[in-house]
PyMOL Python script that loads the backbone (N, CA, C, O; Angstrom):
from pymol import cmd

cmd.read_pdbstr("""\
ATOM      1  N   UNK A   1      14.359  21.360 -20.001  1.00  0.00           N
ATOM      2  CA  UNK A   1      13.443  21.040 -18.931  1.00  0.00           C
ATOM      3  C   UNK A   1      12.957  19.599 -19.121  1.00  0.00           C
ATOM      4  O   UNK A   1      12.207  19.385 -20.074  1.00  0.00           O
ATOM      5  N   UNK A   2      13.245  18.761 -18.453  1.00  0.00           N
ATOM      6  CA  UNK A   2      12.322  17.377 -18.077  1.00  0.00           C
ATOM      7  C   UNK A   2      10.800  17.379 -18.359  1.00  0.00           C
ATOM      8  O   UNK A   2       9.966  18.065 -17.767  1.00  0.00           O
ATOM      9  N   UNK A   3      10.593  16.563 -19.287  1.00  0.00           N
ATOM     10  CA  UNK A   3       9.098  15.706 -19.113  1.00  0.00           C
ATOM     11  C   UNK A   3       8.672  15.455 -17.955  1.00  0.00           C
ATOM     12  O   UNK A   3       9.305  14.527 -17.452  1.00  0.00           O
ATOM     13  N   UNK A   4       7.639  15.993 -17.105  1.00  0.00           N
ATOM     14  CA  UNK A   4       7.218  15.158 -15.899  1.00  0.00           C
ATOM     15  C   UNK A   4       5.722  14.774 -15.782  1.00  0.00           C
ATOM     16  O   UNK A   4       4.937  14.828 -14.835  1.00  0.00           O
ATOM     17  N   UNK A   5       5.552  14.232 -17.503  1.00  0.00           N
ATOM     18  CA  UNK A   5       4.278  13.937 -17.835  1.00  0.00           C
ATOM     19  C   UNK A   5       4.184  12.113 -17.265  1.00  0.00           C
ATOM     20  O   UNK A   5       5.089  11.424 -17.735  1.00  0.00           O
ATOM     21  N   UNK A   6       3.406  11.538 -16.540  1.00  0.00           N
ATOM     22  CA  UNK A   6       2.777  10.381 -16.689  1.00  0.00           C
ATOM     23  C   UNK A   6       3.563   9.356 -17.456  1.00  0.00           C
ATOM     24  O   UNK A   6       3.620   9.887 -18.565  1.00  0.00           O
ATOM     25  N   UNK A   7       4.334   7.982 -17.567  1.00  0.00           N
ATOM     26  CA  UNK A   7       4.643   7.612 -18.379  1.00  0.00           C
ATOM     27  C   UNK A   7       2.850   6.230 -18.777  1.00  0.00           C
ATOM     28  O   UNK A   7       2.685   5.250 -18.051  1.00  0.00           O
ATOM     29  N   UNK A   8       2.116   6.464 -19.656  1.00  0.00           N
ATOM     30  CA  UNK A   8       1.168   5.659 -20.189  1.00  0.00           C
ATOM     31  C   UNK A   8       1.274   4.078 -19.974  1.00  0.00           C
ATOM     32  O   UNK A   8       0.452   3.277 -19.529  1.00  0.00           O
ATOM     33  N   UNK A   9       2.566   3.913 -20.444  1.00  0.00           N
ATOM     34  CA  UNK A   9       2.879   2.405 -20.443  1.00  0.00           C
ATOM     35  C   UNK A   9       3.040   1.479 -19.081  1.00  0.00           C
ATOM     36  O   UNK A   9       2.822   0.269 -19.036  1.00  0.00           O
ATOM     37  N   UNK A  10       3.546   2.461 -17.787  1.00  0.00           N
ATOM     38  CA  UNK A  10       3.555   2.188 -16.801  1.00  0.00           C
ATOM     39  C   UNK A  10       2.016   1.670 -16.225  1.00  0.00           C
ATOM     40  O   UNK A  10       0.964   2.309 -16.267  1.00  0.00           O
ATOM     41  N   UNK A  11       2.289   0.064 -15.583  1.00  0.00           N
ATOM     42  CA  UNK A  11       1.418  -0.320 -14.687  1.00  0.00           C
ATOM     43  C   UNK A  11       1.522  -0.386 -13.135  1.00  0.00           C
ATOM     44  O   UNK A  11       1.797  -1.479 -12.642  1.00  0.00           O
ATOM     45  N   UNK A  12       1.340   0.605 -12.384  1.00  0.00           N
ATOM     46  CA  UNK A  12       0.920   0.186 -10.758  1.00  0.00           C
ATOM     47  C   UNK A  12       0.356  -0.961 -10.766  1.00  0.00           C
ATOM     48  O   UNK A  12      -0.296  -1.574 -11.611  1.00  0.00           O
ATOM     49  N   UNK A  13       0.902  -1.315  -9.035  1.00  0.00           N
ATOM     50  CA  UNK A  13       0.218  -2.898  -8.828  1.00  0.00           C
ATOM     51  C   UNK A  13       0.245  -3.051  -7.756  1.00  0.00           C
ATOM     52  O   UNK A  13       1.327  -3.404  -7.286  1.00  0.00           O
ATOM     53  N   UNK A  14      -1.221  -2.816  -6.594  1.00  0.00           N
ATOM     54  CA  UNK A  14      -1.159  -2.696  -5.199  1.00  0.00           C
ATOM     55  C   UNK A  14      -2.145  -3.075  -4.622  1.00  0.00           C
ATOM     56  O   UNK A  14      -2.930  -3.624  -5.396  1.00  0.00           O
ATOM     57  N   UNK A  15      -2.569  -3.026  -3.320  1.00  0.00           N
ATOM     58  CA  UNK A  15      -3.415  -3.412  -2.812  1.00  0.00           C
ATOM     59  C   UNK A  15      -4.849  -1.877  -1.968  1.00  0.00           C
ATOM     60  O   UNK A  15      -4.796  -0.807  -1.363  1.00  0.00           O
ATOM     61  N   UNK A  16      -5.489  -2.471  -2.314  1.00  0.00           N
ATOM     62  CA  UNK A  16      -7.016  -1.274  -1.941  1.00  0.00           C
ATOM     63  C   UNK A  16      -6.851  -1.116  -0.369  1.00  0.00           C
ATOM     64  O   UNK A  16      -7.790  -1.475   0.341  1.00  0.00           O
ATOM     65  N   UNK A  17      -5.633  -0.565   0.242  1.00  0.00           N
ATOM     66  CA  UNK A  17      -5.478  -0.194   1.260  1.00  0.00           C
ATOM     67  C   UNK A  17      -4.560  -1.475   2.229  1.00  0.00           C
ATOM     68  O   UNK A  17      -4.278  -2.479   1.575  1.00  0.00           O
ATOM     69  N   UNK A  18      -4.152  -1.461   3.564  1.00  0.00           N
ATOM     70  CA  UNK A  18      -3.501  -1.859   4.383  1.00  0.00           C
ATOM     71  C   UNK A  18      -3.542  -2.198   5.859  1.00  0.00           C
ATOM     72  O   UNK A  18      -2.605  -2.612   6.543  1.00  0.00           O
ATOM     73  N   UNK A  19      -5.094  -1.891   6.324  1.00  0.00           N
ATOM     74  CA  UNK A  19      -5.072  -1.496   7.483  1.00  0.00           C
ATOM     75  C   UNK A  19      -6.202  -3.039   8.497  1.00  0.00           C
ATOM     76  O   UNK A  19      -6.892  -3.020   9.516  1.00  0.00           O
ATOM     77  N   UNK A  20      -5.807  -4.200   7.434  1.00  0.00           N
ATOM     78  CA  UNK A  20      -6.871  -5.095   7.140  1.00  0.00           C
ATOM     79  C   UNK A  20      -6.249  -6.153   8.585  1.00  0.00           C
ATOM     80  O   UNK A  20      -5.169  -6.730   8.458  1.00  0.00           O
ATOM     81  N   UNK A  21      -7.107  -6.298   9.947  1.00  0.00           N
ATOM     82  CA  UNK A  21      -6.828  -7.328  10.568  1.00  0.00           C
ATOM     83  C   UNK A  21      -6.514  -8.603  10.486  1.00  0.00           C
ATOM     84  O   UNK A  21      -5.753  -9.208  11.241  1.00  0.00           O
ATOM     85  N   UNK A  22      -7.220  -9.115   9.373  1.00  0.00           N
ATOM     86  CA  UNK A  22      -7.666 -10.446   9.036  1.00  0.00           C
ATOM     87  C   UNK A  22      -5.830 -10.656   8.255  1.00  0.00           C
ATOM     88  O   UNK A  22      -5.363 -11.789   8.135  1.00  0.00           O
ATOM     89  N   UNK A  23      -5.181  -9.644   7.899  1.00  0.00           N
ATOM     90  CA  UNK A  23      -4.082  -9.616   6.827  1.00  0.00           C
ATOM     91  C   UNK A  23      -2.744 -10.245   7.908  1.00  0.00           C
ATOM     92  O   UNK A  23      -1.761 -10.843   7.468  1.00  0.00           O
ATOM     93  N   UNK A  24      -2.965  -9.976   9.235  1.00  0.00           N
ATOM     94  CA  UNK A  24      -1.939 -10.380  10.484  1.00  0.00           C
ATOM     95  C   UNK A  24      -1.953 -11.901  10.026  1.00  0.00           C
ATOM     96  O   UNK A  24      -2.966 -12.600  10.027  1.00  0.00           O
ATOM     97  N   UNK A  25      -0.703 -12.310   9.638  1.00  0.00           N
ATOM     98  CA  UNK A  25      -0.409 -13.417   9.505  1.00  0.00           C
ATOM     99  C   UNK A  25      -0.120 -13.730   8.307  1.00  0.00           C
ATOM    100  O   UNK A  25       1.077 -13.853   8.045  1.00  0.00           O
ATOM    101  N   UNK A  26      -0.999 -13.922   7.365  1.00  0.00           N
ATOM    102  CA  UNK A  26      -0.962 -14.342   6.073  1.00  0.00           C
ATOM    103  C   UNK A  26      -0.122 -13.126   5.291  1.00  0.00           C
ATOM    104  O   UNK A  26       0.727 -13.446   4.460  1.00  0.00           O
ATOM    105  N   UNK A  27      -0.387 -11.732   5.584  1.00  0.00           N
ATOM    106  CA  UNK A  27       0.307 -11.004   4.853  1.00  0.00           C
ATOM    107  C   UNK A  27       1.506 -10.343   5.585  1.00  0.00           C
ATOM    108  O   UNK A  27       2.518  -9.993   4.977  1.00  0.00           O
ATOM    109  N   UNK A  28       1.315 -10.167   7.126  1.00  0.00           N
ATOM    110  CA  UNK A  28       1.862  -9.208   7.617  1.00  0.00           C
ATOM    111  C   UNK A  28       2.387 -10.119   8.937  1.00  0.00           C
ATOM    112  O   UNK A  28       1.477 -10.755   9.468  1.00  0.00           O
ATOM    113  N   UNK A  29       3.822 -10.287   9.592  1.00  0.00           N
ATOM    114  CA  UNK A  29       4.181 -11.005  10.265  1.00  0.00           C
ATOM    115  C   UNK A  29       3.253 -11.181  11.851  1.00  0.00           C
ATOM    116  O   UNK A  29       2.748 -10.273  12.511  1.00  0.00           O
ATOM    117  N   UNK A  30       3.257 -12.088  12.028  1.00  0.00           N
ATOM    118  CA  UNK A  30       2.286 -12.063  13.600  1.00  0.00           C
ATOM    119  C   UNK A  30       2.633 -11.869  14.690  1.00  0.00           C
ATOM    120  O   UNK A  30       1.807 -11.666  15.580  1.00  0.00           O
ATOM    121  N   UNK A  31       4.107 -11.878  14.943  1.00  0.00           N
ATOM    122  CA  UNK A  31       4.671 -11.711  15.598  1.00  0.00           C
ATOM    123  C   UNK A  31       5.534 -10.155  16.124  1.00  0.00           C
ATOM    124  O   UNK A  31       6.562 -10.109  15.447  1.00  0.00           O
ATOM    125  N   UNK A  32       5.488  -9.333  16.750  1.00  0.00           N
ATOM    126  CA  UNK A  32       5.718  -8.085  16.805  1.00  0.00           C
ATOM    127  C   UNK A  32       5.271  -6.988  16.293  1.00  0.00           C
ATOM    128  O   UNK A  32       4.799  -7.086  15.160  1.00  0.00           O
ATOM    129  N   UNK A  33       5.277  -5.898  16.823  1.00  0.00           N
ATOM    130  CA  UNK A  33       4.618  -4.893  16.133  1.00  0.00           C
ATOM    131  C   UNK A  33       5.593  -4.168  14.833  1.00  0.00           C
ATOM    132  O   UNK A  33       6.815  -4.034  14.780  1.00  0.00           O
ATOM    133  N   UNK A  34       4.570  -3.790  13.879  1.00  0.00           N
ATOM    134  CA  UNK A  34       5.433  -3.184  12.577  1.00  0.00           C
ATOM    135  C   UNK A  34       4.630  -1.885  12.247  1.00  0.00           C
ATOM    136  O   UNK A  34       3.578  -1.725  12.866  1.00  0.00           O
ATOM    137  N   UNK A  35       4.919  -1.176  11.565  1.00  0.00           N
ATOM    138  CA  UNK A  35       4.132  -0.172  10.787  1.00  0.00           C
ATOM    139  C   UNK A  35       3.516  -0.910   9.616  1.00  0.00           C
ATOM    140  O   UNK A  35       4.378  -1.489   8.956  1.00  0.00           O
ATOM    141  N   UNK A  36       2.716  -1.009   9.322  1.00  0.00           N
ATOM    142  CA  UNK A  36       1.718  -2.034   8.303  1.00  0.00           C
ATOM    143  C   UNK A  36       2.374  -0.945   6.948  1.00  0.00           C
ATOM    144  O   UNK A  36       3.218  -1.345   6.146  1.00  0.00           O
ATOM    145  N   UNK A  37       1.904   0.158   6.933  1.00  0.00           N
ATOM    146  CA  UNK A  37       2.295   0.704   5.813  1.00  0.00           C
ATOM    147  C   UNK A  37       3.471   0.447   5.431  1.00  0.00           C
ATOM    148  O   UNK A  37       3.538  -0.326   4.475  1.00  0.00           O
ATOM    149  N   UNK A  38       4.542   0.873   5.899  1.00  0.00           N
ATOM    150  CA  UNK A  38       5.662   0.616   5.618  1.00  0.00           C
ATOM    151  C   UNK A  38       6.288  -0.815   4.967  1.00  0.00           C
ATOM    152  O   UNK A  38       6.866  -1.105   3.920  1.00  0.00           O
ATOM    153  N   UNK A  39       5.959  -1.360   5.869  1.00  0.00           N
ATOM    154  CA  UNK A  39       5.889  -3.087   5.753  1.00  0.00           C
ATOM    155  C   UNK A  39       5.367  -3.149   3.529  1.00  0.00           C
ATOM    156  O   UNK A  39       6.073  -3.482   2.578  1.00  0.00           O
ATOM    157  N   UNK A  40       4.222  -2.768   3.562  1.00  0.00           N
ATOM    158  CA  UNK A  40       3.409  -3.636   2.623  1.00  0.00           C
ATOM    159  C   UNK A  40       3.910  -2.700   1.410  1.00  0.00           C
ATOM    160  O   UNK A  40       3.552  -2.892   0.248  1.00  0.00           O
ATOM    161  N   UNK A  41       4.597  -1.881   1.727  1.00  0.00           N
ATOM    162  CA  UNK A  41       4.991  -0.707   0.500  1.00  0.00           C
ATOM    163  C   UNK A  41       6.421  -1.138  -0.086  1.00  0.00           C
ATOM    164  O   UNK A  41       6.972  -0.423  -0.923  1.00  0.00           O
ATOM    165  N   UNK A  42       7.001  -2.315   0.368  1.00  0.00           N
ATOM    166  CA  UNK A  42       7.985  -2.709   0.458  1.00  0.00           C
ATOM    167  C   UNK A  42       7.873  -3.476  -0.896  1.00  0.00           C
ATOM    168  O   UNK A  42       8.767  -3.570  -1.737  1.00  0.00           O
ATOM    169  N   UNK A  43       6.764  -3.946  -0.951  1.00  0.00           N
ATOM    170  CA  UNK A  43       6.124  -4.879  -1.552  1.00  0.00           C
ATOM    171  C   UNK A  43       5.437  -4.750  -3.281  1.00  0.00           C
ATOM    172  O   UNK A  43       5.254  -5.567  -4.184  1.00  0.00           O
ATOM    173  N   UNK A  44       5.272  -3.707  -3.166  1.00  0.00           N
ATOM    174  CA  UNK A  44       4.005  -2.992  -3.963  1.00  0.00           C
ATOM    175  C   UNK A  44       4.542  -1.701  -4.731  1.00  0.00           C
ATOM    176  O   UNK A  44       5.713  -1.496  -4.411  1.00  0.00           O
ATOM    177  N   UNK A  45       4.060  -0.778  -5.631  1.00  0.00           N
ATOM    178  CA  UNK A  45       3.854   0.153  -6.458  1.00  0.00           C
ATOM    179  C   UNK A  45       3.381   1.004  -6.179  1.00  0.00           C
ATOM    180  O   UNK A  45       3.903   2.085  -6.452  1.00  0.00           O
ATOM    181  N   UNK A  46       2.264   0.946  -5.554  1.00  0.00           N
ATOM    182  CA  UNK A  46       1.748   2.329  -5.065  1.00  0.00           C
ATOM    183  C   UNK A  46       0.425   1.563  -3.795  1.00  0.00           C
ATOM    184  O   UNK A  46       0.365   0.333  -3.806  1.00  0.00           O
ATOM    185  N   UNK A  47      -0.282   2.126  -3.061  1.00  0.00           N
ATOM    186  CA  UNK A  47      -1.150   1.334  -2.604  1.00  0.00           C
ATOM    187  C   UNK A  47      -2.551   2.564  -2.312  1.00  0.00           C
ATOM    188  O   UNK A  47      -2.427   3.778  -2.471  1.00  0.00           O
ATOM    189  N   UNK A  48      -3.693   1.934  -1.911  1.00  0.00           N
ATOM    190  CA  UNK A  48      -4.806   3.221  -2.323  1.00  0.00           C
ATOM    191  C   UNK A  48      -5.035   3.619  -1.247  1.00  0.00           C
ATOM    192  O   UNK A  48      -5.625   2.773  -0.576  1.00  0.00           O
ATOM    193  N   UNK A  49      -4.756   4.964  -0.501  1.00  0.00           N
ATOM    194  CA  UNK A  49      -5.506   5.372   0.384  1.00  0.00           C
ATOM    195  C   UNK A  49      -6.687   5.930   0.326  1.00  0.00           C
ATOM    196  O   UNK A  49      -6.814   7.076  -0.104  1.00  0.00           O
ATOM    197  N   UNK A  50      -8.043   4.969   0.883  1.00  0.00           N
ATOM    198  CA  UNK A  50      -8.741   5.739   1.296  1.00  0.00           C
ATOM    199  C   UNK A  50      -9.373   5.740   2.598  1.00  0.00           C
ATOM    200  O   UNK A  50     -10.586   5.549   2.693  1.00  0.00           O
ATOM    201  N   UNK A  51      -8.704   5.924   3.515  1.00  0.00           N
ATOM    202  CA  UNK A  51      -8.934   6.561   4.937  1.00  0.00           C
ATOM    203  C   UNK A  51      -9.530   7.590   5.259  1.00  0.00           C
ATOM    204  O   UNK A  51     -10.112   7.725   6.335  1.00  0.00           O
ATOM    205  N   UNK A  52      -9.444   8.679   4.128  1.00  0.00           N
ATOM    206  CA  UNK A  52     -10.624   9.496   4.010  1.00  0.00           C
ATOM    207  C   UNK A  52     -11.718   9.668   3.931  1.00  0.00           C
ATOM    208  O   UNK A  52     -12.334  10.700   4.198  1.00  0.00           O
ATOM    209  N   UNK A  53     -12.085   8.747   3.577  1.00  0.00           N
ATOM    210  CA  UNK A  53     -13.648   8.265   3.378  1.00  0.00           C
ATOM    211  C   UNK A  53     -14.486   6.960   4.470  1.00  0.00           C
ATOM    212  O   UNK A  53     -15.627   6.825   4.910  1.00  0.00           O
ATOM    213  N   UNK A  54     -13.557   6.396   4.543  1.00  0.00           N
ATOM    214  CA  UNK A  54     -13.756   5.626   5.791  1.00  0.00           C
ATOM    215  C   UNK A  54     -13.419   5.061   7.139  1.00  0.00           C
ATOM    216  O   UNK A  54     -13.966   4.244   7.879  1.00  0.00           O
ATOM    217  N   UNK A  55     -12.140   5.904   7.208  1.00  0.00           N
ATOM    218  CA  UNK A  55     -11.902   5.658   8.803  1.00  0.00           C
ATOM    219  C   UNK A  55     -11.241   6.922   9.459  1.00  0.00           C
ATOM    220  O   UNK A  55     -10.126   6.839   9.976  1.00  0.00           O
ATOM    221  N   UNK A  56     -11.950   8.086   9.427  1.00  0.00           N
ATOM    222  CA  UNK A  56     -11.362   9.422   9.886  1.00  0.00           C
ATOM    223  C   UNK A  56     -12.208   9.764  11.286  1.00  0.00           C
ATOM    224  O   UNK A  56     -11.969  10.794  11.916  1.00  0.00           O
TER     225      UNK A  56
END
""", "prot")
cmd.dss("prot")
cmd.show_as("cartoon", "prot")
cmd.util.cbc("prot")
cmd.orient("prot")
């Protein structure tokens, strides 16, 4: 059976969510529509949702 414990040594490296207006341009192309998530996950390790807590 496989270990499917956590590896410790591993570092994530992302951003405190995605859903940031101000991000059109500088992060996220300005031109056409995209799925932001998709887009920025491209990018990244893991990223934090919390939409639960503040935009439901």
């Amino acid at each position: 059976m496989k270990d499917t414990a956590a590896d410790p040594s591993k570092l994530f490296i992302g951003p405190a969510g995605w859903s940031y207006e101000d991000w059109v341009g500088p992060v996220y192309p300005s031109s056409g529509r995209i799925d932001r998530l998709t887009y920025i996950a491209r990018f990244f390790d893991c990223i934090e949702l919390n939409s639960s807590f503040y935009r439901m």
